[in-house]
C-alpha distance (Angstrom), angle and dihedral (degrees) to the residues before:
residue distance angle dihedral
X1 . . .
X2 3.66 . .
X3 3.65 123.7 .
X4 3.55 104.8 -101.3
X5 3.71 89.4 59.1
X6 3.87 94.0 74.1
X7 3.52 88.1 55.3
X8 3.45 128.0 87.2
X9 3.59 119.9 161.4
X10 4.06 109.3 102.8
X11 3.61 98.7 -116.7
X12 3.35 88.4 59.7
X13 3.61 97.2 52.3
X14 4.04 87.2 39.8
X15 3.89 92.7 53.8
X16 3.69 93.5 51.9
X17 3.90 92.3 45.8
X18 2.92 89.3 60.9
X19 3.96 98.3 47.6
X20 3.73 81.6 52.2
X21 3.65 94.4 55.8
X22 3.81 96.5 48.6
X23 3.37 92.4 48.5
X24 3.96 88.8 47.9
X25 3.73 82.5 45.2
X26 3.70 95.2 56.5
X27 3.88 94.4 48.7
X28 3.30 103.9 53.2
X29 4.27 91.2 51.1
X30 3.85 83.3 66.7
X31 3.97 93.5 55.9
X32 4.17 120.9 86.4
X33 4.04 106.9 -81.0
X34 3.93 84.8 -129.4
X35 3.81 93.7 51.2
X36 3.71 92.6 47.1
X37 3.60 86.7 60.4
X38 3.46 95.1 69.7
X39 4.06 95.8 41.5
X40 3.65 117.6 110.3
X41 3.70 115.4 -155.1
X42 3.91 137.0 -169.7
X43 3.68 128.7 169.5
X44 3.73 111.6 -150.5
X45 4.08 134.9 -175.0
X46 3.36 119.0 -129.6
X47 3.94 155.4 26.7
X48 4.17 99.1 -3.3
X49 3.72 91.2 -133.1
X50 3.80 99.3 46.6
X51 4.01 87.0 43.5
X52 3.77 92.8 39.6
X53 3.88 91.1 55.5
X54 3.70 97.7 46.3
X55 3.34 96.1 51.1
X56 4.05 89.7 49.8
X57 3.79 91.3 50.1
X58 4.32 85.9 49.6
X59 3.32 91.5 46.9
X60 4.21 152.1 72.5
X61 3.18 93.9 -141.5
X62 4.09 120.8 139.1
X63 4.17 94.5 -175.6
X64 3.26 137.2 49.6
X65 3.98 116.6 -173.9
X66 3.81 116.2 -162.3
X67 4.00 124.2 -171.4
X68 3.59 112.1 -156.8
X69 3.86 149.4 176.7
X70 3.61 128.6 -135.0
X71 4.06 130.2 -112.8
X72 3.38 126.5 -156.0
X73 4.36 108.9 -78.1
X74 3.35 107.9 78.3
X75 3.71 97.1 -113.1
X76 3.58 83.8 48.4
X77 3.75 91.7 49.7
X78 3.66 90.6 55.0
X79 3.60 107.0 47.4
X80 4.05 110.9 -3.2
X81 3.20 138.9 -108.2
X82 3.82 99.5 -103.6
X83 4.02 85.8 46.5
X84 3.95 95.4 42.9
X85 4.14 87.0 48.8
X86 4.11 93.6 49.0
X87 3.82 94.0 40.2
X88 3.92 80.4 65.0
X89 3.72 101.3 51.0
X90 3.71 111.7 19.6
X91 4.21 115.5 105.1
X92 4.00 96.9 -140.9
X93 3.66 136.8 71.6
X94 3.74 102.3 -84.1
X95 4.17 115.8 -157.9
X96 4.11 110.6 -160.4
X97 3.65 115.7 -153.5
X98 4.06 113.7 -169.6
X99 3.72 132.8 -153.2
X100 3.98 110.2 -97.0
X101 4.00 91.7 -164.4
């Protein structure tokens, strides 16, 4: 469970909302101007599989791309657990982009 999930005072969850968003922020500067264009974005709070598939079912979307981080199991290490467990259950064509550090 990440950090911010223990907390639950609404600073808290303010402050790192707003980390989130700068961060966000930040990434999407580095991407084409034309391909940002087309990039839809939402910033959600909570687990990423219970946010994931609510925003699927509210949505038209037809792709969801994940970034992830590996654990320590090699399937785990490839793709994530959060990743491996979605890729099982979510109803859209899912794209997983992993960490090259």
């Amino acid at each position: 469970m990440p950090f911010e999930g223990w907390q639950k005072a609404e600073y808290v969850r303010k402050d790192i909302e707003k980390a989130e968003r700068k961060a966000f922020n930040e990434f999407l500067e580095e991407i084409d101007p034309e391909t940002r264009k087309r990039v839809t974005t939402h910033l959600a709070y909570g687990s990423p599989g219970g946010a994931l598939r609510k925003d699927i079912r509210e949505s038209e979307a037809d792709l969801l791309v994940l970034g992830t981080h590996g654990e320590s199991a090699l399937r785990h290490a490839t793709i994530g657990s959060t990743a491996n467990e979605l890729l099982r259950s979510l109803p859209i064509d899912t794209l997983v982009v992993t960490d090259n550090e």
